[in-house]
N, C-alpha and C positions, 0 to 999 in steps of 0.2 A: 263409489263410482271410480273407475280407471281408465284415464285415458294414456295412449302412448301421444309423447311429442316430440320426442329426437332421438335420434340414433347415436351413437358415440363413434359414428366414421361417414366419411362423406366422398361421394364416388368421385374415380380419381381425372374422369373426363365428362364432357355434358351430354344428361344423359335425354339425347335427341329424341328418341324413339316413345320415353314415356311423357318427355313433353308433350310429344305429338297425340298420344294416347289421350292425355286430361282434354287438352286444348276440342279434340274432335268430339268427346262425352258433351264436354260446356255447350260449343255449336250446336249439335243435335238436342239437346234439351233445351235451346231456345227456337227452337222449328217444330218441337211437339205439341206446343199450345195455343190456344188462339180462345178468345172470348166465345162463349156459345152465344149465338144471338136470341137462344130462347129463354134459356135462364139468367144471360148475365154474367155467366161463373166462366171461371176457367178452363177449358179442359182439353183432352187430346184432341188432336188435327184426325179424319178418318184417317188417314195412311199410317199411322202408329200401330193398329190394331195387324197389319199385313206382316208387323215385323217384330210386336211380341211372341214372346216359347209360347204356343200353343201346345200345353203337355201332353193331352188327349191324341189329338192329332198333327203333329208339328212339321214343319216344311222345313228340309233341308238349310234354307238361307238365316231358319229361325237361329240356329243355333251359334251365330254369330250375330245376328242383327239387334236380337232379346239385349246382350251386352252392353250396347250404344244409347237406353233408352234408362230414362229413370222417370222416378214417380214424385216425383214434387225437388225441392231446394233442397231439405235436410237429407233425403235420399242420394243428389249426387256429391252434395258438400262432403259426405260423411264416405261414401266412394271415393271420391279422389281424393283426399287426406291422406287415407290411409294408401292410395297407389305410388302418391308425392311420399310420402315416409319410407314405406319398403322399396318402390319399384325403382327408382335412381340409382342404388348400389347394384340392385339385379340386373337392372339397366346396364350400369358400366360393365357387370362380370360376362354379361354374355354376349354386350355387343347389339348396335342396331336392331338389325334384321334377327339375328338370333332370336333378341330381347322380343320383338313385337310377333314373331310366329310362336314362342312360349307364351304371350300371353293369349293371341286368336286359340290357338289350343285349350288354354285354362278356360278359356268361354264354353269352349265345345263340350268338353269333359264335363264341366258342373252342369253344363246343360244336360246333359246326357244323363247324372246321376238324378238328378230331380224327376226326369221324367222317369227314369224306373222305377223308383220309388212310388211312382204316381201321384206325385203331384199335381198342384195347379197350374192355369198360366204366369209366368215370370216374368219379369223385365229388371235390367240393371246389371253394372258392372261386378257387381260385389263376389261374383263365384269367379272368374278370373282375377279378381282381385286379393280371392283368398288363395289361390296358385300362387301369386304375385307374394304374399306374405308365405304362405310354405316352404317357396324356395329361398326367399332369407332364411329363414330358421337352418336350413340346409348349408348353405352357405356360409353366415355367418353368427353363428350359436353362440360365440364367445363375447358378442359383443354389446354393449350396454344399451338398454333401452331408458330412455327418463321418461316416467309416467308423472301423469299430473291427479294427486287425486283428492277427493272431497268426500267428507263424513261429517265428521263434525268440526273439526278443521281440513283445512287447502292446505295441500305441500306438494311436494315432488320426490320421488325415491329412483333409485336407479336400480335396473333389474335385467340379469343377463335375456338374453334374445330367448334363448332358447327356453328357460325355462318358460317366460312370460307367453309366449306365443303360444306354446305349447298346451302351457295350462289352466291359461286366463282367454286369450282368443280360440281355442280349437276347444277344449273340451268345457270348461266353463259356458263360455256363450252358445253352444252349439249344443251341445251331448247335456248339460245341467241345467243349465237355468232354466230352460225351456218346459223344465217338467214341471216347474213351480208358480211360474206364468199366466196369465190367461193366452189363450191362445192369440195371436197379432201373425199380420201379413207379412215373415219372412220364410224366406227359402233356406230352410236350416239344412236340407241336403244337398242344395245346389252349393253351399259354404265348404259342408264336409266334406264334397267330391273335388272343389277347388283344392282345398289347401291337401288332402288324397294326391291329387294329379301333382300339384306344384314340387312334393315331398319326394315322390316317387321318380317323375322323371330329373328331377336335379341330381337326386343317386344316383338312378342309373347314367345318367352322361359323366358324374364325375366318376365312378367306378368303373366306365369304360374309354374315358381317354377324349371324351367331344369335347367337355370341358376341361383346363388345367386344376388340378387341387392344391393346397395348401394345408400347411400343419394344422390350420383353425378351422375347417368344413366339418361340417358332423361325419363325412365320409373318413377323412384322415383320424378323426377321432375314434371312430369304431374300427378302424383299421390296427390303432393302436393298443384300443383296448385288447382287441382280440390278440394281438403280439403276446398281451401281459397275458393273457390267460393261457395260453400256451407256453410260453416259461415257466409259469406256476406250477401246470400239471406235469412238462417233463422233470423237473427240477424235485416234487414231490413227489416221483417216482421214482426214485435214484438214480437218476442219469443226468450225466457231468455234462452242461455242454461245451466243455472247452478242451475235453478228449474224446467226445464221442460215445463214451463203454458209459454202462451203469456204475455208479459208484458202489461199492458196497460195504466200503469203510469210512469210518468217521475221519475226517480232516482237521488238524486242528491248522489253523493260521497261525504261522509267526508274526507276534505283534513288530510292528515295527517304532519303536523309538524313536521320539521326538522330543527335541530340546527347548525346554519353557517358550527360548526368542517366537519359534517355530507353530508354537502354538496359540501364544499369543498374536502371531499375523494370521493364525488362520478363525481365529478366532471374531479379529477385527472384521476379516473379509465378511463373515459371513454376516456378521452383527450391518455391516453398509447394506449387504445385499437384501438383507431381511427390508431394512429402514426405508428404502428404495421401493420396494413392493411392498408398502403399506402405502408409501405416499403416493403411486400411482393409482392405487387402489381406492385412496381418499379424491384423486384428481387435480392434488396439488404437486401439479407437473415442476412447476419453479424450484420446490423443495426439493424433488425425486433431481433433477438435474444439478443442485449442488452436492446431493449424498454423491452421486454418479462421479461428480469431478474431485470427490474426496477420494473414492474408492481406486480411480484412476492414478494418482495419486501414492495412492498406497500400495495399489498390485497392480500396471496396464494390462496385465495379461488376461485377466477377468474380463469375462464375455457377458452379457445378458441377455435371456429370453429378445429374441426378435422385435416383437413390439414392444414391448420396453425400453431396449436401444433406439426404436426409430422415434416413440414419442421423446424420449430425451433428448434425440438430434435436434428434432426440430424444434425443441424447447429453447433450448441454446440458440437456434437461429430465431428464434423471435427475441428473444433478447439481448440480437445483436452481438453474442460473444462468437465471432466467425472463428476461430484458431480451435476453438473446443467443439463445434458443435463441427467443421471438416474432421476432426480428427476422431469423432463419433461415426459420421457418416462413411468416412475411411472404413474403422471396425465392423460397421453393417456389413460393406461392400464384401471385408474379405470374411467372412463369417457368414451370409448368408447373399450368395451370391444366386443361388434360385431362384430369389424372391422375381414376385411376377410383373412388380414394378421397378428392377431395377433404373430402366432409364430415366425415371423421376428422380431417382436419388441421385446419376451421375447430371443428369441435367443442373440440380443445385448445388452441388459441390464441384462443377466447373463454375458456375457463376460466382460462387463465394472466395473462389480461387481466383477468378480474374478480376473483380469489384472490389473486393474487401480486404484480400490477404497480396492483391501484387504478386501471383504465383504461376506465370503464365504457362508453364510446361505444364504441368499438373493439368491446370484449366482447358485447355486443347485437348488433353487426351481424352479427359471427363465427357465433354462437348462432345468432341467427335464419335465416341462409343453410345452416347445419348442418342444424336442425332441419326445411328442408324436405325434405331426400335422405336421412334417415339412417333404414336400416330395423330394425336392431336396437334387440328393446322396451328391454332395460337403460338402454344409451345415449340412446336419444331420449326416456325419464324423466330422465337427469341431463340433457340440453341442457335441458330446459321446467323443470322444478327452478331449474338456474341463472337462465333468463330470468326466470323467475316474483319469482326472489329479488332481482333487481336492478332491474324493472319497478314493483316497491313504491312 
């Protein structure tokens, strides 16, 4: 058995919309029951029946209203779980209103796929919730899921997104297991048309510019790959690209000569840089931030992978070394200045420069570049706070 329990990043503002989503599921599942007065038992309120997917013949209003309803405790416990896990980061990427029209969509679509299929009547969030989990996978493929899981012993392993999602929640639970099963009341195509829809239209808005991309989307990903496969094929064609013409003689390179000192720094460099991405790799960030402040040390000039750098930043600032962990988030800044949360990092790197380091010019400038992009009200009262307090 696998279950997922955390993500290894957490959305960089609160994400209102899928609050709002769980909170309305909870409400509506305690309005659907009421004691039967003939048996005693449990069971639906008549007005539930007007607002499950009737697949046979279904009413326009069905294919949003089916979504709101679940079928006992474990049904919507096991719903919003998995909405609270995925949908807060997809939450922050796309935005409120964005966030909550991708998800009424993911309703409608798995709605839509179940009833072609010919299925039965549905009720339950779980096919916009598999939208919901498709477009992480889209989104953010790189990044580590912690599974919790039991056989004959309980442990925990960590497993990229993309792989897991892809091939333990989409085709495993949906496309396999199913065949070996006795047959049970789930909508295994209203699941596959969700996380279809959520995959699909996350591509296409990141491949057409509605949403911003990043080096780490599956979009930027296939983008790059495809780069590499077109260098490969002109390159094994004989054509040079750094004069345009076909080559059609062999080049030999002049080696160039290096003096022992020369090689043994490049040597060192790489031996920290290696050490560095193992220990971030292992998650002992503490470790990865001392190689970091040796390697600095040794060459400043040395850059790392983007998140690498920023978990090291903030490694250093949870442990309090402000001078090193500014002068990390400095190298972000000038190194990866497209990043999509830049006003997070000048936000903390004017505060560290006015609280910690006594560096008020720096601080002002950090702050006031924050304070023009940052949308969150908490935050943009502490950038104007700070400014206010050192503008005195």
């Amino acid at each position: 058995m696998l279950l997922p329990i955390r993500t290894s990043i957490r959305p960089r503002r609160t994400p209102y919309a899928n609050y709002a989503l769980i909170a309305a599921n909870v409400l509506i599942i305690l309005l659907e029951y009421h004691v039967d007065s003939r048996t005693g038992r449990w069971a639906f309120r008549p007005w539930v029946y007007y607002f499950i997917l009737h697949a046979q013949r279904p009413a326009l209003w069905q294919f949003v209203s089916y979504a709101f309803l679940h079928g006992g405790l474990l049904h919507i416990i096991g719903n919003m779980f998995f909405l609270y896990l995925f949908g807060n980061n997809v939450n922050d990427k796309l935005g409120n209103i964005g966030y909550l029209c991708f998800y009424l969509a993911g309703a409608v679509f798995s709605g839509i796929g179940h009833t072609l299929v010919g299925g039965g009547d549905v009720l339950g969030a779980s096919g916009a919730v598999a939208a919901v989990t498709g477009a992480y996978l889209v989104l953010f493929p790189q990044t580590l899921i912690t599974v919790l899981y039991w056989l004959i012993f309980i442990g925990t392993i960590e497993l990229p997104a993309m792989y897991f999602i892809a091939f333990k929640l989409i085709i495993w639970d949906n496309l396999i297991e199913p065949q070996f099963t006795p047959p049970i009341a789930v909508a295994y195509s209203a699941h596959v048309a969700g996380y279809a829809f959520g995959i699909a239209a996350i591509v296409v808005m990141l491949a057409t510019g509605l949403i911003s991309s990043s080096n780490f989307d599956l979009w930027a990903m296939l983008k790059q790959w495809n780069r590499r496969r077109q260098y490969r094929d002109v390159v094994s064609s004989g054509y040079d690209p750094y004069t345009g013409q076909a080559n059609t003689k062999q080049v030999t390179a002049r080696e160039i000569k290096k003096t022992p000192a020369q090689q043994k720094a490049e040597e060192k460099t790489m031996q920290l840089r290696t050490e560095i991405g193992n220990r971030i790799r292992e998650r002992n960030l503490s470790a990865a931030a001392a190689v970091y402040l040796e390697l600095m040390a040794h060459d400043s000039k040395q850059v790392l992978p983007r998140q690498q750098l920023l978990d090291i930043a903030n490694q250093l600032t949870g442990e309090n070394r402000h001078a090193e962990s500014a002068q990390a988030y400095e190298q972000f800044l000038s190194n990866y200045s497209n990043y999509e949360y830049t006003e997070q990092i000048q936000l903390m790197l004017g505060i560290i420069y006015s609280r910690y380091l006594g560096q008020i010019e720096p601080a002002i400038k950090h702050l006031q570049a924050a304070a023009k992009k940052l949308t969150d009200p908490g935050q943009l009262k502490m950038c104007r706070d700070e400014l206010a307090g050192l503008q005195k």
